[in-house]
Backbone as JSON Lines, residues from 0, in Angstrom:
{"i":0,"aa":"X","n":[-16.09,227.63,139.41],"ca":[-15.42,226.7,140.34],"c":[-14.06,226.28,139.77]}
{"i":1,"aa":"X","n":[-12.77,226.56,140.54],"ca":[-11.57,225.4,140.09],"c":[-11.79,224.49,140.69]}
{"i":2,"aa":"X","n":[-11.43,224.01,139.77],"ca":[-11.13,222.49,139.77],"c":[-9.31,222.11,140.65]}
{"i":3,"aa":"X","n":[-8.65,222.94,140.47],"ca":[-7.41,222.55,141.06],"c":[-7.36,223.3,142.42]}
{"i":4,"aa":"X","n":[-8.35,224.0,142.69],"ca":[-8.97,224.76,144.24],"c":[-9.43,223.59,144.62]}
{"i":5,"aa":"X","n":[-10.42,222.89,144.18],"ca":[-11.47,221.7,144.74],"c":[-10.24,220.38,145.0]}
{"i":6,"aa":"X","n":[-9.89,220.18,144.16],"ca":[-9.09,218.88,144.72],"c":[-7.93,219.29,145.89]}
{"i":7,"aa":"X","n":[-7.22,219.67,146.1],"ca":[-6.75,220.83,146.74],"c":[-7.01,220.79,148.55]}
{"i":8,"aa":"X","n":[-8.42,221.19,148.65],"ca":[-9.17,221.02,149.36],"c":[-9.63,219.8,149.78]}
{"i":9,"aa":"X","n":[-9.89,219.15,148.86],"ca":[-10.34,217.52,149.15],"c":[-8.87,216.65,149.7]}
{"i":10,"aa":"X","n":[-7.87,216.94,149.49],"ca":[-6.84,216.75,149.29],"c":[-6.52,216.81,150.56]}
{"i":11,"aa":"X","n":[-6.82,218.01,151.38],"ca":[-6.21,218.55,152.25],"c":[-6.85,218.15,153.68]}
{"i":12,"aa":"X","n":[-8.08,217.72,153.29],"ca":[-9.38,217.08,153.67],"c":[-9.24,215.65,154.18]}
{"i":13,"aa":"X","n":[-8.7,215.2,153.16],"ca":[-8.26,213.87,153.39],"c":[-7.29,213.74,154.22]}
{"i":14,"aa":"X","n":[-6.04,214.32,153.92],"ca":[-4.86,214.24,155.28],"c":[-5.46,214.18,156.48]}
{"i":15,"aa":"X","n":[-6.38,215.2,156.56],"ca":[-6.22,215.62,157.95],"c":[-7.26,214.54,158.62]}
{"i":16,"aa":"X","n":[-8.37,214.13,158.0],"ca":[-8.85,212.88,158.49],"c":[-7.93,211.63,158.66]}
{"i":17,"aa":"X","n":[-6.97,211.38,157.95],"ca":[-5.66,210.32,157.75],"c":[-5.25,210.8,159.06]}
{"i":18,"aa":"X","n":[-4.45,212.22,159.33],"ca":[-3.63,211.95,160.26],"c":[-4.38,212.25,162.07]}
{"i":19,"aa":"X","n":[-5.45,212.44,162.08],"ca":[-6.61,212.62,162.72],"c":[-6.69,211.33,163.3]}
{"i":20,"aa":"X","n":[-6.95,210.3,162.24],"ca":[-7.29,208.48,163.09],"c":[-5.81,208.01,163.33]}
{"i":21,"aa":"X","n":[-5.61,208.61,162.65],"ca":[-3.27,207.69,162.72],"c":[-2.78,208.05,164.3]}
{"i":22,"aa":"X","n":[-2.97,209.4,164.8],"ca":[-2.73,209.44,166.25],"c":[-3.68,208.98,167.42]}
């Protein structure tokens, strides 16, 4: 497993829930 793949992902994860409730 990376580790800089995984956050990355979580990362990317997160935005899109952020900009998901923001509009």
């Amino acid at each position: 497993m990376d580790w800089e793949f995984t956050e990355d992902a979580a990362f990317l994860a997160l935005c899109d829930a952020f900009r998901e409730s923001g509009e």
